[in-house]
N, C-alpha and C positions, 0 to 999 in steps of 0.2 A: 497453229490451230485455226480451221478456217470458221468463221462465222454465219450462222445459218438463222433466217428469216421464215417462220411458219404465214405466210399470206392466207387466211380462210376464213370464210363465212363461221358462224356462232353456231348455226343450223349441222356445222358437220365437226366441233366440238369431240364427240365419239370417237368418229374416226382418224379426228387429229391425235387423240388422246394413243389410242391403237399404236399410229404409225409411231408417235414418243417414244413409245416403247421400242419398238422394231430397231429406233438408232440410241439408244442404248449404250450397245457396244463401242460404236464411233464415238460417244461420250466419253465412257469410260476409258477408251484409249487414249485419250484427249486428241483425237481427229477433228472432233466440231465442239462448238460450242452453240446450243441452240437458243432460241428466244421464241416468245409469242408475248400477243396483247395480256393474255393474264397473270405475265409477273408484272404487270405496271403495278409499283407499288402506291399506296395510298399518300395523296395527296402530290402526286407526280402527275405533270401535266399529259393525259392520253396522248394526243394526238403528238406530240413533242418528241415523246419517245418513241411512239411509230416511227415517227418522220425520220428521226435518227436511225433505225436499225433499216428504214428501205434505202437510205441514204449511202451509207457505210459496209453492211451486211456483203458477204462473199458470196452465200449460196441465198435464195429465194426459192422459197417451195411456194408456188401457186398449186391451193388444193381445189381442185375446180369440179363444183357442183352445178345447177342452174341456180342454188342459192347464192354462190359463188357469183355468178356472170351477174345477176339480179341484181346484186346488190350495190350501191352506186359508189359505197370506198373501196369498195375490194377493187370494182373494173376499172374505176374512172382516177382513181388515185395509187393505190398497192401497183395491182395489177399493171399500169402504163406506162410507171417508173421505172417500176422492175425491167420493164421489158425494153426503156429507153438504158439503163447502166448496164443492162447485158447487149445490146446492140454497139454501145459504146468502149466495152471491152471491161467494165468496172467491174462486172460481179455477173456468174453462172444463174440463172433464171430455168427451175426445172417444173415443167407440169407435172402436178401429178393427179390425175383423172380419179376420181372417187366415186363419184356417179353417172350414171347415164347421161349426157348433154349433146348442148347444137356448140362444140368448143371448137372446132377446126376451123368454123373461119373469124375468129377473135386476131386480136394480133400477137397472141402467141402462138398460133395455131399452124406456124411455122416453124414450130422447137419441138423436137423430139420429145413426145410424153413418156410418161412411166405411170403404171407397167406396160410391160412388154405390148409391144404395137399399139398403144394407150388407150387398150381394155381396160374400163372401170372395176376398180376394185370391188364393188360389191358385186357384179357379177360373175367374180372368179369363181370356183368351185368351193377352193381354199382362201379363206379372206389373208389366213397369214402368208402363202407362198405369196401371194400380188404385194403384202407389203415386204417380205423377203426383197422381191424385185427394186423396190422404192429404195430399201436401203443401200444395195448395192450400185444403183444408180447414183444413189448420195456419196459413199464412198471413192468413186473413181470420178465424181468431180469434184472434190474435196482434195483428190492429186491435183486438179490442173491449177489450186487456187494459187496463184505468183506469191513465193516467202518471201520476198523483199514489197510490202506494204509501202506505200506512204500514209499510212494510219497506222493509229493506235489499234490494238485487238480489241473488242466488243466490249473489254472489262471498264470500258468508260462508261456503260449503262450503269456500273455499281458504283459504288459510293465512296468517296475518297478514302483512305484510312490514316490519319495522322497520328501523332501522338497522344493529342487531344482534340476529339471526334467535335467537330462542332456543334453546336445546338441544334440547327436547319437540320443536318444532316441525319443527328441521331432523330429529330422529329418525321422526318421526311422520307429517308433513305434506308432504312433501316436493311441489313442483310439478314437476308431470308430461305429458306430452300427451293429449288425448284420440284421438289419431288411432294407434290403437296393433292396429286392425284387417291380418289376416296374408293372402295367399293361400290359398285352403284347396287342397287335393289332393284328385283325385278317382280310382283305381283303376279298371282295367280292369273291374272285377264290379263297382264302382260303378255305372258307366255300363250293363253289362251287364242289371243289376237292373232299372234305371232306364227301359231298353227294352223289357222283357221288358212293364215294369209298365203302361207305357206303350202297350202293344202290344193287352193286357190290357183296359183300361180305352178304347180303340177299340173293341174287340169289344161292351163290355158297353154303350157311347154307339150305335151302331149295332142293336141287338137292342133296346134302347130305344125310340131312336128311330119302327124300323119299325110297334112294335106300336102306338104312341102315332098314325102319321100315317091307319095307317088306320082308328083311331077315328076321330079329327077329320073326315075327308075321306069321304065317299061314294063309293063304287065304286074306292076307291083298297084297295090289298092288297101289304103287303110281307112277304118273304119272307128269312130272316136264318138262313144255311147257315153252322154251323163245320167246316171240311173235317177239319184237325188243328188241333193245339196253335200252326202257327204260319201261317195262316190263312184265311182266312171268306170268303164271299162276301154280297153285299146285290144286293136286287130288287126294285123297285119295279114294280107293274102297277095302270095305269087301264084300267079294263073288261076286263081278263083279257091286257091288251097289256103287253107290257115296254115300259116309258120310261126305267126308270134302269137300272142295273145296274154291279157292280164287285167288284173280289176285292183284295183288303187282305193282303198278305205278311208277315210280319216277318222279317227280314234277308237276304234273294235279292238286291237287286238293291245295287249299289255300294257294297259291305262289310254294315254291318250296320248296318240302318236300319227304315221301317216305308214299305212302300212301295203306291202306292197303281195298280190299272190299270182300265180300262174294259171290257176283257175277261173273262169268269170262264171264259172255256177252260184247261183244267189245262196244254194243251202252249202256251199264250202266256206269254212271259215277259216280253212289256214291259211298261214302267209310264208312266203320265203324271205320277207326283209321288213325292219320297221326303220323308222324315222324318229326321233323324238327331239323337243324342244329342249336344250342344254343351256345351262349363262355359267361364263365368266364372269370376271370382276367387273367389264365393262361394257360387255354386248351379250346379243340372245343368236344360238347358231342351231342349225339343226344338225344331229350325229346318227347314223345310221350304227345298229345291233355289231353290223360286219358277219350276217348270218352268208351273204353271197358269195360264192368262189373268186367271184371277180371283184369284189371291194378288196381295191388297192391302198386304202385311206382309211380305215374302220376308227380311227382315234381324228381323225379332221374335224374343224369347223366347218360347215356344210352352211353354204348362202342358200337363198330358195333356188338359184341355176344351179349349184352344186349337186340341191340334192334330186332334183328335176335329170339331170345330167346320168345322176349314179343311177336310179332308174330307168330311164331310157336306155343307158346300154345294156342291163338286164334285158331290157323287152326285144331290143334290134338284132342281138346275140346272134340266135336264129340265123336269120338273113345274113350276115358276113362270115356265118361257116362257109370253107369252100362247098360247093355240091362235087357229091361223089357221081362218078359215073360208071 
């Protein structure tokens, strides 16, 4: 069983909590055995037991935010050790990218991240296919961990078992679950926020978008209208013609959602797709109706690029028909 090190900032907690999950299965099969800062049990010296699992530990996940890089144990202590026992051949040292950051030129920034070409998880489309990727990266270095050890397995972080448990021990050490994760609660202005921001960061993928397509393209010209605050319209023209065109709402249509129409007439109020805020046990995702021919994903968790993403290819449709002649 190979032994696995969570290295992370407190600030990304969630998504460590997330990817827990994702390796799961590598648990239960007994492939890894995992560890983090918050099984230190109480009255165990913090830093002591770090120092032991960076010291010893097989695999090392550096979860790398800017909170991450920021913060002065993760970079200047986790993070340099880690990266001295994997240059020394002691133990697999894997990024794995969870935010947007300046990480490439750190001194890991020489080790193949995950996911895939070390796109940040939150900008995936799908937050779980990115830790899908995490896990299988964990898996197939979990094969190259060397079975002949000159260490003990990790079960030296728990607590001796004799016959008769000693005092310190039963006071100190006490065994405990790891499985001690809660449902979180997510508030009505939670959610609210959460659309608002979401709604936000559509507009700004869109106004993007447009300016970017008619560089690229020749005789192509789009045109990115914010009506008000809640919202916009997008237009697309080859040779002075409309091809695309769309008005993007937030909360008109079936409570309060981000809804998407094909019309930009201000007295149309249908739509061909919504958006709404979903939670899980442990985060807030957006999930689209699946009202589109082309939603390939109608059941996903939807980042704000996911769902920025699923709409833009409704709008671009048009445009990547072949033209007929």
């Amino acid at each position: 069983m190979a032994s696995l090190f969570f290295s992370y900032c407190h600030a990304d907690e969630a998504l460590r909590d997330q990817l827990e999950k994702h390796l799961a299965v590598l648990k239960n099969q007994g492939i890894i055995h995992a560890w983090h800062d918050r099984r230190i049990g109480a009255g165990q010296e913090i830093d002591q037991q770090i120092d032991q699992h960076i010291e010893t530990d097989d695999i090392i996940l550096l979860l790398v935010s800017a909170d991450f890089l920021a913060s002065n144990y993760c970079y200047n202590i986790e993070m340099k050790r880690a990266v001295a026992r994997h240059e020394a051949g002691e133990a697999i040292v894997i990024p794995v990218i969870l935010r947007p950051c300046d990480w490439h030129e750190a001194p890991f920034g020489k080790l193949l991240g995950t996911p895939t070409d070390g796109k940040p998880i939150t900008t995936w489309p799908n937050i779980d296919s990115a830790f899908l990727e995490v896990a299988k990266a964990v898996r197939e270095a979990a094969k190259r961990v060397p079975s002949r050890r000159n260490k003990v397995e990790t079960e030296s972080s728990m607590p001796i078992v004799t016959a008769w448990p000693s005092i310190q021990a039963t006071a100190f050490s006490l065994p405990r679950s790891s499985n001690l994760r809660v449902t979180k609660r997510f508030t009505d202005l939670d959610k609210d926020r959460f659309l608002h921001a979401g709604f936000d960061f559509v507009a700004k993928f869109f106004e993007g978008s447009l300016e970017e397509i008619q560089k690229r393209n020749l005789g192509i010209t789009g045109a990115f209208r914010r009506i008000d605050a809640n919202q916009f319209t997008a237009v697309a023209y080859r040779d002075g013609k409309i091809v695309c065109q769309c008005k993007i709402t937030l909360g008109a249509h079936l409570g309060k959602g981000i809804a998407y129409s094909r019309s930009v007439e201000n007295y149309n109020n249908s739509f061909n797709e919504n958006m709404t805020v979903e939670a899980d046990e442990q985060s807030l995702f957006l999930k689209c109706l699946g009202m589109s021919s082309r939603d390939q994903n109608g059941d996903g968790k939807l980042s704000f690029e996911g769902g920025a993403e699923r709409y833009w290819a409704m709008f671009i449709e048009p445009l990547q028909r072949p033209e007929r002649y």
